[in-house]
C-alpha positions in Angstrom: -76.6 70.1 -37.1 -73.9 72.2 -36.1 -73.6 76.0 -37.4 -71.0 77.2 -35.0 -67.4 77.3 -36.0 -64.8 74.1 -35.2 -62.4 75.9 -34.4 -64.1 78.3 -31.6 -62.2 81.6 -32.8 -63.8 84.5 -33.5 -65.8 83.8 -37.2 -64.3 85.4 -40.2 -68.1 85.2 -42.1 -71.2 85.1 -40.0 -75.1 85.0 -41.7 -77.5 85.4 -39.3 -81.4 85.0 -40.1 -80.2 85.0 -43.7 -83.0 84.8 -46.6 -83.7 85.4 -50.2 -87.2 85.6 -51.7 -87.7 86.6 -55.5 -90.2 89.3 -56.3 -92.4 85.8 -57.7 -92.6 83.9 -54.1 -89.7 81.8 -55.3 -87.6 81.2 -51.9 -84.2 80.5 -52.8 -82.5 80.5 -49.0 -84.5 80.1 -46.1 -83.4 82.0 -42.9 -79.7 80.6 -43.0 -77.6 81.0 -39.8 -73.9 80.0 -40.8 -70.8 80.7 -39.6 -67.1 80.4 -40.9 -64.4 80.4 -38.6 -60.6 82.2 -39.8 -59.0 80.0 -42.4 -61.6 77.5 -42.3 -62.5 75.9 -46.1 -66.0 74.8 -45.6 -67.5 73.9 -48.6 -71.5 74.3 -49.6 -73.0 71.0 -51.6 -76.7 70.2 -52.6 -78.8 69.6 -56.0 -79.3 72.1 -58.3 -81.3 74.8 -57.3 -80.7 75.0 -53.3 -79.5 77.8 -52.9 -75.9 77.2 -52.3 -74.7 79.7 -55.1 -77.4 81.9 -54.1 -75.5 82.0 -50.6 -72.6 82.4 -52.1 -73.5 85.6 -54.1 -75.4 87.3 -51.2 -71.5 86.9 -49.1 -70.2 89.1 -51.9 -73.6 91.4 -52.6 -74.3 90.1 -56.1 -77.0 89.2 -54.9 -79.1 91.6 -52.5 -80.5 89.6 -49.3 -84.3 89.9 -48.5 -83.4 89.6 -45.2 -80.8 88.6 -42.3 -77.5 90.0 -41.6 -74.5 89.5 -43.2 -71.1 90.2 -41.8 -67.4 89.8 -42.8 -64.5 90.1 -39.7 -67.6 91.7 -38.0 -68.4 94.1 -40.2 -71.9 94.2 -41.9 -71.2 94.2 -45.6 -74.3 95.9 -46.4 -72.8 99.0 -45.0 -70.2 98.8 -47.4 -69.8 100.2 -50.9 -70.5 97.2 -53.3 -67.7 97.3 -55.8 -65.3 97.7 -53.0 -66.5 94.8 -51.2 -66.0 92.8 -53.9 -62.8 93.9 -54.9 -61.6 92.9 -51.3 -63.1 89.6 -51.8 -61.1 86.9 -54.2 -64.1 85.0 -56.3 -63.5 82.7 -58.3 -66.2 80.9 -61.2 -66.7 77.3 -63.2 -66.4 79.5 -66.4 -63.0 81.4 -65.0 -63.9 84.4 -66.8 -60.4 85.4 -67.9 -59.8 88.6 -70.4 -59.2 86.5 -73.8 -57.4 89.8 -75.6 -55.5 89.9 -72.7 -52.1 88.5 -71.6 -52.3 86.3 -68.8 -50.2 88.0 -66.7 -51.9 90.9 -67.3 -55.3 88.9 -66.3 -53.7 88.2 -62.8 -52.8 92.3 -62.8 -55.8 93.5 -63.0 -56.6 93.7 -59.5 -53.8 94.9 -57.9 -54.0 97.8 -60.7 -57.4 98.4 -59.6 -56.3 99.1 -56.1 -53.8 101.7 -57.2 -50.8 99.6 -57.7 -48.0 100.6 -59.9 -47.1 98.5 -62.8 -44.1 97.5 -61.6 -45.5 95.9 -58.5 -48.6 94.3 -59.9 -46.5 92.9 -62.4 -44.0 91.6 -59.8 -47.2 90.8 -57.4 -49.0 88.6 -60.9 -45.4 86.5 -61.2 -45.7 85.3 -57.4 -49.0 84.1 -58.0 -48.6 82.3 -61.1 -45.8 80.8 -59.6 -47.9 80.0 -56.4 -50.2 78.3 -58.7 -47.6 76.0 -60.1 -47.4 78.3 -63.8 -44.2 78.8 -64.1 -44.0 82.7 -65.2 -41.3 82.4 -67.8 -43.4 80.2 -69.9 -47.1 81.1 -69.4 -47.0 84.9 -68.3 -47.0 85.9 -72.0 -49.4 83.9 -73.5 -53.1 84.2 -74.2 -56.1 82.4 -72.2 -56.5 80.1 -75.2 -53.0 79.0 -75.3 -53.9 77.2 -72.4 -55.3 74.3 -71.4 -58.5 74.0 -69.1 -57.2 73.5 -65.6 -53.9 75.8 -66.3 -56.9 78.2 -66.8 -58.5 77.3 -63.6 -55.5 78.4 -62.2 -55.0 81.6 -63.7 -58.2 82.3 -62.1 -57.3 81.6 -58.8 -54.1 83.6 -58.9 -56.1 86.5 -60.3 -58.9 85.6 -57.2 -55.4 86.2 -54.7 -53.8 89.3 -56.3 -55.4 91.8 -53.5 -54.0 89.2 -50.6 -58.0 89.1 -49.9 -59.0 87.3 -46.4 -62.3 85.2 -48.1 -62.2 83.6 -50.9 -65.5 83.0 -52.4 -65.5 79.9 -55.3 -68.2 78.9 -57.1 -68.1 75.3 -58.8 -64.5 76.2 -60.2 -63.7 73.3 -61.4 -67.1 71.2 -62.3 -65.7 72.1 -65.6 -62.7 69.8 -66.3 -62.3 66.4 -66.6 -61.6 64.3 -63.7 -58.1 63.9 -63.6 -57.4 67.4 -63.9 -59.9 67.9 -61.0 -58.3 66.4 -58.5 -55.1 67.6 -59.4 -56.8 70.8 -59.0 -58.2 70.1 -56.0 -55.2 68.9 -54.3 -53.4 71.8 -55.3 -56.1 73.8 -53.9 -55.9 72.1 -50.9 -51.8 72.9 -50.7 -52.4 76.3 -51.5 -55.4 76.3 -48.8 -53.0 75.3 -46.3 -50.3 78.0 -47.1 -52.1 81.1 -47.2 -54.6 80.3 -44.6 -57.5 82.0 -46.0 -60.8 81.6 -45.5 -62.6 79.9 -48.0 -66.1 79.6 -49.3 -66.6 76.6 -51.9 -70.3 75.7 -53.7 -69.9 72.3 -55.4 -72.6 69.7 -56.6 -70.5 67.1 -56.3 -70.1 65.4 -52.5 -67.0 63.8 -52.8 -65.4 66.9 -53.6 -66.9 68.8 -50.6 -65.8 65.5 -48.4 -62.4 65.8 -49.5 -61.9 69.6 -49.6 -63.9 70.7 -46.8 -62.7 71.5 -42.7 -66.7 71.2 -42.6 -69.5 70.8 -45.3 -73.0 72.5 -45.7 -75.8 70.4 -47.3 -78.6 72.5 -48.6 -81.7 71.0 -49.6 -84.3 72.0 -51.6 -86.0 75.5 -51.1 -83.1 76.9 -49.5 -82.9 75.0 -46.3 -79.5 74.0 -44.7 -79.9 70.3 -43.9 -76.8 69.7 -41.7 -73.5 71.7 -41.2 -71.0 69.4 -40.3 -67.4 67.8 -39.9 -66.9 65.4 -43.5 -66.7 63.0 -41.0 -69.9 63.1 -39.0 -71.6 64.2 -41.8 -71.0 60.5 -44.0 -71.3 59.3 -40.2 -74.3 60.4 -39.0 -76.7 62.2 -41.6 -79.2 64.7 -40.0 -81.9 63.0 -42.1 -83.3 61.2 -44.5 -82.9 64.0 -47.2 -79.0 64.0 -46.1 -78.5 60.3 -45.6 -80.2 59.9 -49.4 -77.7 62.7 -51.1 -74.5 61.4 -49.1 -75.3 57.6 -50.9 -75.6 54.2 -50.0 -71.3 54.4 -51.0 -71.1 57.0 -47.7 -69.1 54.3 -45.8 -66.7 54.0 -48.6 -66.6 58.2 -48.3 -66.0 57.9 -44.6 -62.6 55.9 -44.9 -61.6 59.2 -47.3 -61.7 61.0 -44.4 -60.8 58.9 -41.5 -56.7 59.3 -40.7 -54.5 56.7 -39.7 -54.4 55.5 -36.3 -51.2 53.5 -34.4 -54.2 51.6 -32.4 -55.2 49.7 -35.3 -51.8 48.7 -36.7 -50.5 45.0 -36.2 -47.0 44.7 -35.0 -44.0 44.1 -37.1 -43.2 40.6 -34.8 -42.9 38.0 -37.3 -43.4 40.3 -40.4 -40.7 39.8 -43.1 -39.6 43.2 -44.7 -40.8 41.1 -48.1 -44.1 40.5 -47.0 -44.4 44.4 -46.4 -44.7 45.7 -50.1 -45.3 48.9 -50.0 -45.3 50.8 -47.1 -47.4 53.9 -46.2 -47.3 57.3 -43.7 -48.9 57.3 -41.3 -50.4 61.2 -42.2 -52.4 59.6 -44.9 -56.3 58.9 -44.8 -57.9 55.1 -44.5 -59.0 55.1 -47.9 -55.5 56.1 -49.6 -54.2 52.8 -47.2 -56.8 50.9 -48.4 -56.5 51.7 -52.1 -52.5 50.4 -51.4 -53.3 47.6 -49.5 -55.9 46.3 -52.7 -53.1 46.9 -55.3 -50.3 45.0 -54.1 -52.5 42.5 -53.0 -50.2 40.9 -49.9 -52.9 41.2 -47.4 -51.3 43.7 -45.5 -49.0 46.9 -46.4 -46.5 48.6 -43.7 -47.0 51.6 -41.9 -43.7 54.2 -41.0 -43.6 57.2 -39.3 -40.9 58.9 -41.0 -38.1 56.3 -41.9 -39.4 54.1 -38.7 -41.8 51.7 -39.1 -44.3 51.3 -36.4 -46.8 48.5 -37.6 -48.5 46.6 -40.4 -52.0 47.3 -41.4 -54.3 44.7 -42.9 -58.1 44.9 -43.5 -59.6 43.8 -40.2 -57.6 47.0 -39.0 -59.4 49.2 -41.3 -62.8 48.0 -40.1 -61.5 49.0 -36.4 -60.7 51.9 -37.1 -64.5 52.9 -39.2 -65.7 51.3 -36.1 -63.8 53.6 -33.8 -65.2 56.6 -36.0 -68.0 56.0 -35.5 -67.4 55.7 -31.6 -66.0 58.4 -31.2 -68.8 60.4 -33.2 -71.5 58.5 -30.5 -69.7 59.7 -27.7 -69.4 63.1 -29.0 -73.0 63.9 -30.1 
């Protein structure tokens, strides 16, 4: 299990010796250690009642530690005033909590008008967002939250969660609550917005396959509070910690894996012989092995073509697909 951060910079969120017992003997997080490296997205996943939103409230003080230390750009956020902690932090929620009397561009103002802002900047400050967010301004900054459809409202939430440019973002579940198309449009627009503003992220989800495909590393929490393993997606559908682990990853955790296992020239065919015909559709080669594989089953040719920018480099068919898993998992031998 690995707790230290990927990247070896300096961690943006440390818990150290983290815990959190109710006045009952109910133990919610056991001592957690758990670091999160500067724009990392790592993303916290378990059954119901393991803590992980538990952790995620104790980051932001809704939720008072029984002990541990808790720290943000090194500074230990107990020492801090509350309300301004969490007006620093962005945090976002499954049930979005928008103002319903209230505009929605006047939603994503409310921050920025917390922190002293004039109208006139908050207002221009709420139109970047929403425009971030892929709401056009013109059409949505006037209306009211129930104008608006589910995920446009997810959205809102997150702009809102950004208006004080804050360095964590804390989100809990925030979209367990649409349906799944919407999710992962959501989550891919997430995932852009991730890698434009390089913030750091903290995300609690039930759902595995959202933490696999979101996450630069994923927690797994077990029950009573105990962090299982604290891994790469990779090594985590890999090489489980445990039993516990292996069991909530799923007997479908090779399928996972390919989701997050990229493209590799070593296990493309070459184009010798290979009519452009018999290609189909082609493929980048910045796409994962399951989005190739999902290609390669619909047009049904038995192989597809592989290009790096407008050259093509090499066919792939499904004998290079199991290479490559097999390299994976290689590689994560080697490494451990």
């Amino acid at each position: 299990m690995d707790a230290t951060p990927s990247t070896g910079a300096h961690p943006m969120i440390r818990l150290s010796g983290v815990g959190k017992t109710y006045d009952d003997g109910t133990v919610a997080v056991q001592e957690l250690d758990l670091e999160v490296a500067r724009g990392e997205l790592v993303c916290l996943v378990g059954p119901s009642g393991c803590g992980k939103s538990t952790t995620l409230k104790m980051i932001n003080r809704l939720i008072e530690p029984s002990t541990g230390r808790i720290e943000i750009d090194g500074e230990d956020v107990t020492a801090k005033d509350p309300v301004q902690l969490r007006r620093s932090i962005g945090y976002v929620i499954q049930q979005v909590g928008l103002f319903p009397h209230q505009r929605i561009l006047a939603n994503v103002m409310t921050v920025p008008l917390l922190y002293g802002e004039s109208k006139a900047i908050a207002r221009e400050r709420g139109r970047e967002l929403l425009d971030l967010v892929g709401l056009d301004p013109a059409t949505y900054a006037d209306r009211y939250p129930h104008q608006l459809s589910g995920g446009q409202q997810q959205r809102v939430g997150v702009a809102r969660a950004l208006a004080a440019h804050p360095p964590v973002l804390l989100m809990d579940e925030p979209f367990g609550a649409v349906d799944p198309v919407v999710r992962t449009r959501l989550q891919d627009e997430f995932l852009r917005l991730h890698d434009e503003l390089g913030v750091t992220v903290v995300f609690v989800t039930h759902d595995i396959d959202e933490a696999v495909r979101l996450g630069d590393r994923v927690a797994v929490f077990a029950a009573g509070g105990r962090l299982a393993q604290f891994d790469t997606p990779a090594r985590l559908l890999g090489r489980p910690a445990d039993d516990f682990v292996a069991e909530f990853v799923g007997s479908t955790s090779g399928l996972r894996r390919l989701t997050v296992t990229p493209l590799d020239p070593a296990h493309l065919e070459p184009l010798d012989g290979v009519r452009g015909g018999d290609l189909g559709d082609a493929v980048g080669l910045d796409i994962s092995l399951g989005d190739a594989l999902a290609v390669l089953l619909r047009d049904d040719r038995g192989m597809i073509g592989v290009r790096d920018g407008a050259r093509f480099v090499g066919v792939l068919t499904p004998n290079g697909v199991h290479q490559a898993l097999r390299a994976a998992l290689a590689e994560m031998d080697a490494s451990a």
